[in-house]
C-alpha positions in Angstrom: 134.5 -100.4 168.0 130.8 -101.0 167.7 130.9 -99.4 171.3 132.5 -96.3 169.6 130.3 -96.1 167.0 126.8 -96.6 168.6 127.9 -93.4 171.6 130.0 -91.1 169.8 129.5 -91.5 165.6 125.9 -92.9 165.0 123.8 -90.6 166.8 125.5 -87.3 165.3 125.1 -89.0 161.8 121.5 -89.3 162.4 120.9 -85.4 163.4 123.0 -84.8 160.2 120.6 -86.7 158.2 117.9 -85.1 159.5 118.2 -81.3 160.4 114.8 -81.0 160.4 114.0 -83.7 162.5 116.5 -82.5 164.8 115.1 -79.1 165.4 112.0 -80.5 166.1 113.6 -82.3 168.8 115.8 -79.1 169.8 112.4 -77.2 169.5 110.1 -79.4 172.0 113.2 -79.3 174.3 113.1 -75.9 174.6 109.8 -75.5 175.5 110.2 -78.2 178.2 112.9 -76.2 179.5 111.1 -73.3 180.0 108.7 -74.6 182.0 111.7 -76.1 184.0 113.1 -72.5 184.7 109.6 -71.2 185.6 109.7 -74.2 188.9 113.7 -73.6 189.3 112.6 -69.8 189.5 110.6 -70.5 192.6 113.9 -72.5 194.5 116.2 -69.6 193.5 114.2 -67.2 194.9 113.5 -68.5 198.0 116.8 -69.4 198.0 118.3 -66.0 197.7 115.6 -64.9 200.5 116.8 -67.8 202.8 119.8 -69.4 201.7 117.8 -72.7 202.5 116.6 -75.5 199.3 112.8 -75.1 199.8 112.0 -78.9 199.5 108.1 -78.1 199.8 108.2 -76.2 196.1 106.9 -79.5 194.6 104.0 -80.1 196.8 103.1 -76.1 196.4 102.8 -76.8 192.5 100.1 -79.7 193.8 98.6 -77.7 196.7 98.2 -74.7 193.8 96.7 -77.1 191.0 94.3 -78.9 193.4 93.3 -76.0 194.6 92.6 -74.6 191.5 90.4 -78.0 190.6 88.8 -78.1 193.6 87.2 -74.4 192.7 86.5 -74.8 189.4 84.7 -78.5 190.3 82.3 -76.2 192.6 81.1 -74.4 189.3 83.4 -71.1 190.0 84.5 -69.8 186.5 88.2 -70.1 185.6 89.3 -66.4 186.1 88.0 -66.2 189.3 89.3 -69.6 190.4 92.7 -68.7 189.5 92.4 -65.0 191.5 91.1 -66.8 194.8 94.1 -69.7 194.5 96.4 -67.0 194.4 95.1 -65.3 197.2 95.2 -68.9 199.2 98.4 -68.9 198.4 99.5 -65.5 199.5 97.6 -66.4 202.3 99.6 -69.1 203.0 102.8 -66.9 202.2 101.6 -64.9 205.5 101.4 -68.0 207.2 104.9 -69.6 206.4 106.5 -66.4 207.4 104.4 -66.0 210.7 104.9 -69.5 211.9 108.1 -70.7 210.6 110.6 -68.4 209.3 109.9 -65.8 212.4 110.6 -68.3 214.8 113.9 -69.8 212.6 115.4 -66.3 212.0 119.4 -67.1 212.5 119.3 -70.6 212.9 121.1 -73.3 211.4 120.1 -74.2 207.3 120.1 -77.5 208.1 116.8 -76.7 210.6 115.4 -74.6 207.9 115.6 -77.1 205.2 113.8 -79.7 207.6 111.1 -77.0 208.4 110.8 -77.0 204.1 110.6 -80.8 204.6 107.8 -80.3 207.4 106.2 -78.1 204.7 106.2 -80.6 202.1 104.3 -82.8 204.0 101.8 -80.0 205.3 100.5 -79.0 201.7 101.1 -82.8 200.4 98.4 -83.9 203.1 96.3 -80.4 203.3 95.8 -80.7 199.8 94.7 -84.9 200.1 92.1 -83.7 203.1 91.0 -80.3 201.7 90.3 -81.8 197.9 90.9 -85.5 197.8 93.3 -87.8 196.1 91.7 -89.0 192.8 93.9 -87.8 189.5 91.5 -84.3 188.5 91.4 -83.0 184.7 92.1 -79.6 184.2 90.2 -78.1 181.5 92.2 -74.1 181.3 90.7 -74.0 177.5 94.0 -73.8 175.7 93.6 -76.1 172.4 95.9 -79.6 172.4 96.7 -80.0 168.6 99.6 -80.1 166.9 100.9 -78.4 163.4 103.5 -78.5 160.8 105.6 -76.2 159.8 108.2 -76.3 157.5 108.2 -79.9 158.6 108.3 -79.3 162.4 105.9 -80.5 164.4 104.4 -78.3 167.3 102.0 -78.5 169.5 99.8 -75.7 170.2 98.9 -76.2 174.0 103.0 -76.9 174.8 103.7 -73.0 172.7 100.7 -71.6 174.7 102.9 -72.6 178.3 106.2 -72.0 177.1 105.0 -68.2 176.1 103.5 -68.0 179.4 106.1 -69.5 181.2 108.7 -66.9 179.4 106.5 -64.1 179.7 106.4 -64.6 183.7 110.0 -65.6 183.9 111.2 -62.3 182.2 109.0 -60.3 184.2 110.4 -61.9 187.3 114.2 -61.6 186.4 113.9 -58.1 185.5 111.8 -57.6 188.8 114.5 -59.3 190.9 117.3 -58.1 189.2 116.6 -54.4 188.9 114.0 -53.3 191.6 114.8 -52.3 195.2 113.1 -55.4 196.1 115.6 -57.2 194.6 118.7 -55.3 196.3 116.8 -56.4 199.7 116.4 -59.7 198.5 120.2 -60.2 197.5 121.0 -58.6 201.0 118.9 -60.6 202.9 120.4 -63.8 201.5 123.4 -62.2 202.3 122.9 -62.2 206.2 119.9 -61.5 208.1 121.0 -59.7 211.2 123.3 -56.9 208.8 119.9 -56.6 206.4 117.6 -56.1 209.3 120.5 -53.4 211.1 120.3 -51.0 208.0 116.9 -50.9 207.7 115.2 -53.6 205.7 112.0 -55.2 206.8 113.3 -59.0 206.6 109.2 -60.1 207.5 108.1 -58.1 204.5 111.1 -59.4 201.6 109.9 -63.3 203.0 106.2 -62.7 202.7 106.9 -61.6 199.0 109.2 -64.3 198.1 107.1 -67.0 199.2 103.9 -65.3 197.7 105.8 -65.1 194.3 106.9 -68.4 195.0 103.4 -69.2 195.5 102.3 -67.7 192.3 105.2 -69.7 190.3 104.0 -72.9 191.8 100.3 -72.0 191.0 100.9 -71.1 187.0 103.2 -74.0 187.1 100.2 -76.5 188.0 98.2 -74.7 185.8 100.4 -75.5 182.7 101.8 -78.8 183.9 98.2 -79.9 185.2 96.3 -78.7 182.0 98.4 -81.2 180.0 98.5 -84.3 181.8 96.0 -84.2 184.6 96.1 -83.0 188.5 97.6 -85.8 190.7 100.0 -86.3 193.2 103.1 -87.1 190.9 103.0 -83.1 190.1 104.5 -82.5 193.5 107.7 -84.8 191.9 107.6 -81.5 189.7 109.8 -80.4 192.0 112.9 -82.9 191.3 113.0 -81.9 187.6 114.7 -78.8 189.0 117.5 -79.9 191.0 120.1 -80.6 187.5 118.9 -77.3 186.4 119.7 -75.6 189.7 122.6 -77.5 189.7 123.8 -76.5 186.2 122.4 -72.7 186.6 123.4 -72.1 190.1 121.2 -72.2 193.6 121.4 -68.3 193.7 121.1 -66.8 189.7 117.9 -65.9 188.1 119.6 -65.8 184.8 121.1 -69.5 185.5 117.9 -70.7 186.5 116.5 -69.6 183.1 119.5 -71.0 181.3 120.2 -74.2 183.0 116.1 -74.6 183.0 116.8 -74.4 178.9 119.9 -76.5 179.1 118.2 -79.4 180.8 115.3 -79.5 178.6 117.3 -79.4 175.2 119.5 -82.3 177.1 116.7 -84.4 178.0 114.8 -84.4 174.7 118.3 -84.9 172.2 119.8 -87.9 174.8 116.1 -89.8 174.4 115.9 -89.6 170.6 119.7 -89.8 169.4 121.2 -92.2 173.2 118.1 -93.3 174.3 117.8 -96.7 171.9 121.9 -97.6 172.9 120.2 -97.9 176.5 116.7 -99.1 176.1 114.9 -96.2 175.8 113.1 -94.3 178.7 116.6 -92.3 179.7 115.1 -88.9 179.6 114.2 -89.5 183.6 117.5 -89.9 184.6 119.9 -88.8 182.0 119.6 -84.7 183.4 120.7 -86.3 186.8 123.8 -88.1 185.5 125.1 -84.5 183.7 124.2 -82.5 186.5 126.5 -84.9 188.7 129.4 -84.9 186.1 128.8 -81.3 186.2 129.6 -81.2 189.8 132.9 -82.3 189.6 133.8 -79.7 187.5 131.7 -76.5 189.2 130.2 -77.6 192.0 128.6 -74.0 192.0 126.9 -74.0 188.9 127.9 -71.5 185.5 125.9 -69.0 187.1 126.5 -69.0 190.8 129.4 -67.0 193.4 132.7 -69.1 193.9 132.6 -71.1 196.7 135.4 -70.0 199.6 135.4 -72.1 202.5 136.5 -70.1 205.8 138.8 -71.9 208.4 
């Protein structure tokens, strides 16, 4: 009974006590979340490009935000430092297609995925040698305080990212979803020898997925690095997306915005109203567990294609 009452009668008492409370709670969750969808964006499109997990999107965040550090150290004002990390990462873009996709056209996803794991490990230790290891603070002038109203409590610098973060994932869905780029994109996933027969440049599509990849990973460190510092745990950024890929689908832009949501609200409601019945300190594993329940009910997320196995 006391079981019954501390998991399933206690903790949705407490949010009817306290409405307010618990849209403050609903509230920062949210705006977690959409930074969530803004990393998830980058998998899904490269993704979609590919039909590999890119398993380097983590250490891309890092490479981005060190980069971005490393600039601004050497007096370079802010605007400027955030146009030449963007072209570094283009750069890179380039790079990645030249030297590993071109040569990995047709083959197997598993070899793909350990070329991503390759990756990981490229801009991991590029980014140590290039800028060094110590934990950087990134000062992008938003203001940190916080502000009541109507008795919720916000904070100014996590409203500033989420706005940003919406702003670019909006612009991307539409961009994806209505543009010829992202008819290619969709067709290229599809199957690479069929795109390339009828016409579409299967170098070009890659270049601009992993340079808007690029840019994702860049404003992600931007945000993510401007709150709690530059360091190497950013590129563990990148396992904060797998439950929302998971619940949103591997190959939807609208999922990955959704599930990116989902996840956040989740997180933030299981700490406050679960999170005493455990110990506390479950908002770093709870998304996991309901992503894996959520598996055994659609392995292919709300969002994404029915899965049909051939034999």
């Amino acid at each position: 009974m006391e079981v019954l009452n501390t998991f399933f009668i206690a903790p949705f008492i407490d949010m009817a006590d306290s409405p307010v409370f618990l849209l403050e709670v609903i509230i920062g969750g949210l705006l977690a979340g959409v930074m969530y969808s803004l990393v998830a964006l980058g998998f899904v499109l490269i993704y979609k490009a590919s039909g590999v997990f890119n398993f380097a999107q983590g250490a891309m965040v890092l490479f981005a935000a060190l980069t971005l550090v490393g600039l601004m150290e050497k007096s370079i004002p802010l605007p400027l430092a955030i146009i030449i990390s963007l072209a570094i990462m283009i750069g890179c873009a380039f790079a990645i297609e030249r030297w590993l996709l071109r040569p990995l056209v047709n083959q197997a996803q598993i070899i793909l995925f350990m070329a991503t794991i390759g990756l990981n490990f490229v801009f991991e230790g590029g980014g140590q040698i290039v800028w060094g290891s110590d934990v950087k603070k990134l000062d992008i002038g938003i203001p940190d305080n916080s502000y009541d109203i109507g008795g919720v409590l916000l904070n100014s610098f996590d409203l500033t990212a989420a706005a940003v973060a919406a702003v670019l994932v909006a612009f991307l869905a539409v961009f994806f979803q209505k543009t010829a780029v992202g008819r290619a994109l969709r067709a290229v996933a599809d199957d690479h020898q069929a795109a390339l027969s009828v016409g579409i440049p299967l170098k070009t599509i890659w270049v601009i997925v992993w340079s808007v990849a690029g840019f994702v990973a860049l404003v992600a460190g931007i945000m993510w690095g401007g709150k709690a510092g530059v360091s190497f745990s950013l590129a563990l950024i990148a396992l904060k997306a797998l439950p929302v890929l998971i619940l949103g689908g591997f190959e939807s832009v609208p999922g990955a915005i959704i599930g990116g949501l989902l996840i956040g609200v989740f997180e933030k409601v299981s700490e406050v109203y679960w999170g005493p019945a455990f110990g506390g300190a479950i908002e770093g594993w709870f998304a996991y567990m309901a992503a894996l329940v959520f598996l055994m009910f659609r392995p292919q997320g709300l969002f994404g294609e029915k899965i049909i196995e051939r034999v």
